[in-house]
N, C-alpha and C positions, 0 to 999 in steps of 0.2 A: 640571348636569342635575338638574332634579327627581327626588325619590324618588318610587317607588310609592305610591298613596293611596287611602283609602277616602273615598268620600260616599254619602249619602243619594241617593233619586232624585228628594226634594223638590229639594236643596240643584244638583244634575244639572239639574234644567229651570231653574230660577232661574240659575243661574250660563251653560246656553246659548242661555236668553233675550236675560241682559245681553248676552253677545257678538252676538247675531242685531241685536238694536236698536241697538247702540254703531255696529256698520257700517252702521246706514242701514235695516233693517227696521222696520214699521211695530208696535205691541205685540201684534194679533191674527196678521201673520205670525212676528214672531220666535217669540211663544208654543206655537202651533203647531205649530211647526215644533221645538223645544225638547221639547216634551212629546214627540214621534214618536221622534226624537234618541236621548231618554234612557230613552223604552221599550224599546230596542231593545238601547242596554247594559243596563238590568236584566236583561232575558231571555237575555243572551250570545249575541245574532244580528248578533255583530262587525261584518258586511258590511255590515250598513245602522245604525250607530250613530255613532258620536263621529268613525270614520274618514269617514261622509258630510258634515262639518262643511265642510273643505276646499274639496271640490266645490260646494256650496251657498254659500259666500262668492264662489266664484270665480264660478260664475255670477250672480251678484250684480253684481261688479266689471262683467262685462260685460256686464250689461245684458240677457241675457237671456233672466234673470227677474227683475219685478220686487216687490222683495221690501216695497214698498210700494201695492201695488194691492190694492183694494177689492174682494173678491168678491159679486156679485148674484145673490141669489136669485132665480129667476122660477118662482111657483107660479101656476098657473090652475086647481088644484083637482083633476088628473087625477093618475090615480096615476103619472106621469110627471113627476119634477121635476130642473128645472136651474138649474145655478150657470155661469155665466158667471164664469170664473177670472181674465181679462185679465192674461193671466202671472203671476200671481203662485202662491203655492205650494201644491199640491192638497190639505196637510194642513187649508190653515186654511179651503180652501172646504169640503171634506165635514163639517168639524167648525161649518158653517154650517148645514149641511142634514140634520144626521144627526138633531136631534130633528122635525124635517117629513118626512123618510123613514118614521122608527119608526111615527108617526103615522098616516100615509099609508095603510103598509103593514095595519096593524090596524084600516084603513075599509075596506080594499078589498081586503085580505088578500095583494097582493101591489103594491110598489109599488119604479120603477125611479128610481136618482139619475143625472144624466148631469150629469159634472164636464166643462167645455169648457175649452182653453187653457189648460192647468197644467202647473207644473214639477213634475216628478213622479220623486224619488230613494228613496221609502221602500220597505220592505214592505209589500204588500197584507194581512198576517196585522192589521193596526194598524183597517183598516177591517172585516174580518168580523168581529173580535172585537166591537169595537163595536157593531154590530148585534144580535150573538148574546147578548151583553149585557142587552138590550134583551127578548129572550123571542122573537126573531128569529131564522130562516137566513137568510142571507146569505151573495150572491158578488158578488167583483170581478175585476177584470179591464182591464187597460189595453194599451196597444202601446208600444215604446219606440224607441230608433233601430235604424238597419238596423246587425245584428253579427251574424248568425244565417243562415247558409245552407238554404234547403229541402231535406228530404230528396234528396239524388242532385244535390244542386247544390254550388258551389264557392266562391260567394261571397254577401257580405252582401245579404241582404233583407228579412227580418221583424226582426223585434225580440224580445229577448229574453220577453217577451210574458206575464209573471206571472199564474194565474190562482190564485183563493182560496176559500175556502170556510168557512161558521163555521154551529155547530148548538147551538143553548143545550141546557143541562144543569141538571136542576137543583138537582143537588149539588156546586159546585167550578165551576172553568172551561169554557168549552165548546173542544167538538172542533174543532178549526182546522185545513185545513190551507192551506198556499203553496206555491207552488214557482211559479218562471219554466219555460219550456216550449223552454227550451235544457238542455244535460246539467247547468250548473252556473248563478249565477248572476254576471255580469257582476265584480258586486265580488269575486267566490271568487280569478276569476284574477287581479284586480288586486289583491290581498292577497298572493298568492304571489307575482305580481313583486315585491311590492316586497322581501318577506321572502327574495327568491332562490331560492323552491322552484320546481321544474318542476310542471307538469301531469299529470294522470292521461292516460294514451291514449283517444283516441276523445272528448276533450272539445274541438276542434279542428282546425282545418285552416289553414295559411299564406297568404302571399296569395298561393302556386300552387296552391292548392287542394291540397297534401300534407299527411301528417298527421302534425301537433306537438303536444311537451312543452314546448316554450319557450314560457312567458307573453309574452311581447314578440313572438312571430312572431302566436300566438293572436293578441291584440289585433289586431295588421297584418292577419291572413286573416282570420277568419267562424268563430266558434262553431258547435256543429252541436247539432240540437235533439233533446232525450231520444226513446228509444223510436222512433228512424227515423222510416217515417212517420207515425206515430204524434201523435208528438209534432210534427212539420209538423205538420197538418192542426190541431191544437188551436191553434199557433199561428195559422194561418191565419184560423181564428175569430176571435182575440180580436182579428186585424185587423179583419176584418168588424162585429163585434161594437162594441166599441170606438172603432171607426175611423169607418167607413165609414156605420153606423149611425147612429150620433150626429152625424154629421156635422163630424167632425172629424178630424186626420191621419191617415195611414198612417208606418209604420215609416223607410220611402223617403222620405217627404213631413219629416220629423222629420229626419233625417240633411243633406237637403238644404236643411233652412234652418237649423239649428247650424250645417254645414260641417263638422263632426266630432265626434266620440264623447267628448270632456275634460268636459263641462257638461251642467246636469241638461237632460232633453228634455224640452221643451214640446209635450203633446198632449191626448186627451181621457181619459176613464174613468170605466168604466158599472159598476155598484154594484145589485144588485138584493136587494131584502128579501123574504121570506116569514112568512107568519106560519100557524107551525101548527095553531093550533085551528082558524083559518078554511078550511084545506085540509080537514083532518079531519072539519068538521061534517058532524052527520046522519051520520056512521059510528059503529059499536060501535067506538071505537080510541081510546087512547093514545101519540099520538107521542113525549111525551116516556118515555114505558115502554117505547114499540118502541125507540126508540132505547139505552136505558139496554141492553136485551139483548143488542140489538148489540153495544155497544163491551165488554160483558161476556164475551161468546164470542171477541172477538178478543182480549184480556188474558186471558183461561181459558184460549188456547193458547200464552202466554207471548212472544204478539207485541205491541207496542207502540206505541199510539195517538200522532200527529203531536202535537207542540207538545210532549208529555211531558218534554222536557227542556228547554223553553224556561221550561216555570212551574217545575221543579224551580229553576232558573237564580234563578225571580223570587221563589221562597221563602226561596232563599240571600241571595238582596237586600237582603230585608223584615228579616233578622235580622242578618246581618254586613256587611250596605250594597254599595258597588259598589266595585269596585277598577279603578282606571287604572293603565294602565301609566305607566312614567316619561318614555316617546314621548308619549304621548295628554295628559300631565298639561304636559309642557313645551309642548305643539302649542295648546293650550288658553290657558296662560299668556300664548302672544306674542299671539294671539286677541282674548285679554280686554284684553290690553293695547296692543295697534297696530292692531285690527281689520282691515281691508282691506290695510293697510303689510304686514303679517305673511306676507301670502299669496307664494309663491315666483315 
């Protein structure tokens, strides 16, 4: 068994590039999809990093996603732009569209990206940030397969259903937040199966609709969504939203053409930019000063702004590199070296 190991997150995207392309990805998807990968161990958001390597070859193997398809642009000049994904992986279409977004966004001050037909495993904090980047707010927002019972319901319908958010700054990173609009996110419990831990109460229900701490019953039953109804109704949204708007799946509609919840879900996801000066004009205002006050009065009462420990994570990065476990280093190794064979 490999020892634990440090690398770079240069040396991170290179090394899960080669593995994306050795199995059969094209170099605009393995890239992509590499860079997403290995943001995500920089920042220590375990649940969508090196562990999603797996699930993304697997669905690979099967087909379906393919991780050789061409993403298309179609601009007609409106601030409404789409990419036509044709399975393949949602990283490497937005990262098609995000400098015609930025763009878009600051003609017309507000401009929507709609990703059609994409494999979609990452975190959404990957796309706000990138806009917010940009001198942009940004949200996203996708649907995923049915694992999420509606409020006072018992069994799978919506999707874990992640919605995001990003606000440039213009000192340091900007304010991000993500969360999926179930109490935990999908990969949370599938990390504690594997690791043997139970669940926290009230993050689940079995498939009698009782309520469990066993990650293996969770999976079997339906995840239950933060904040009661609450937090339904928001997922419900980002069906509507994402789904139904765009013209493309629902949560149900996703579940039933996988056949099951093992493989990344193929759906759509709507992305929308702001650009503040153009809201602001013709006002006496500073948004980005209103803002800076903001997040000032909530640190001045010793509470603590989203993402804050995701870039503390990525400063620790920048200086003492990434550390793999000796799982994650040996899991990578058979990867690099049997590609598709490797997979269980």
């Amino acid at each position: 068994m490999p020892e634990e190991s440090v690398t770079s997150f240069e040396e991170l995207v290179a090394r899960l590039r080669r593995i994306f392309v050795n199995a059969g990805a094209s170099p605009q998807q393995g890239a992509a999809v590499a860079r997403v990968i290995a943001s995500g161990e920089r920042d220590g958001a375990k649940s969508h990093s090196v562990y999603r390597v797996e699930v993304c070859l697997k669905s690979m193997r099967a087909g379906t996603v393919d991780a050789t398809a061409v993403p298309e642009l179609r601009d007609d000049g409106s601030p409404i732009i789409r990419v036509l994904g044709n399975r393949g992986f949602s990283c490497a279409a937005f990262e098609l569209a995000l400098p015609v977004l930025a763009e878009r966004a600051r003609q017309c001050g507000l401009a929507a990206l709609v990703l059609n037909d994409v494999g979609h495993f990452s975190a959404l904090w990957y796309e706000v940030e990138s806009v917010a980047d940009r001198g942009l707010a940004g949200m996203a927002m996708c649907p995923s397969y049915s694992a999420v019972a509606p409020a006072g319901g018992s069994r799978p319908l919506l999707g874990t259903n992640p919605f995001a958010f990003g606000w440039p700054r213009p000192d340091g990173p900007p304010y991000v937040f993500d969360f999926a609009t179930s109490v935990a996110a999908r990969g949370e419990i599938e990390l504690r199966r594997r690791a043997g831990d139970p669940i926290p109460e009230g993050w689940a229900v079995d498939a009698d609709g009782a309520p469990t701490t066993d990650p293996d019953a969770a999976l079997a039953g339906a995840m239950l969504p933060f904040g009661g109804h609450k937090g339904s109704a928001i997922a419900t949204m980002v069906e509507l939203l994402a789904g139904a708007l765009i013209g493309d799946m629902s949560s149900r509609e996703v579940l039933d053409d996988l056949g099951g919840t093992s493989l990344v879900p193929v759906h759509g996801e709507l992305i929308l930019a702001f650009d503040p000066a153009r809201f602001a004009a013709g006002r006496d205002a500073d948004p980005a000063r209103q803002g800076e006050a903001l997040f000032e009065a909530i640190t001045g009462q010793g509470a603590r702004l989203p993402s804050m420990r995701r870039y503390a994570a990525r400063e620790r990065a920048a200086t003492q590199g990434i550390t793999l476990t000796a799982e994650e280093q040996a899991q990578l190794n058979r990867f690099e070296e049997h590609g598709l064979d490797a997979l269980s």
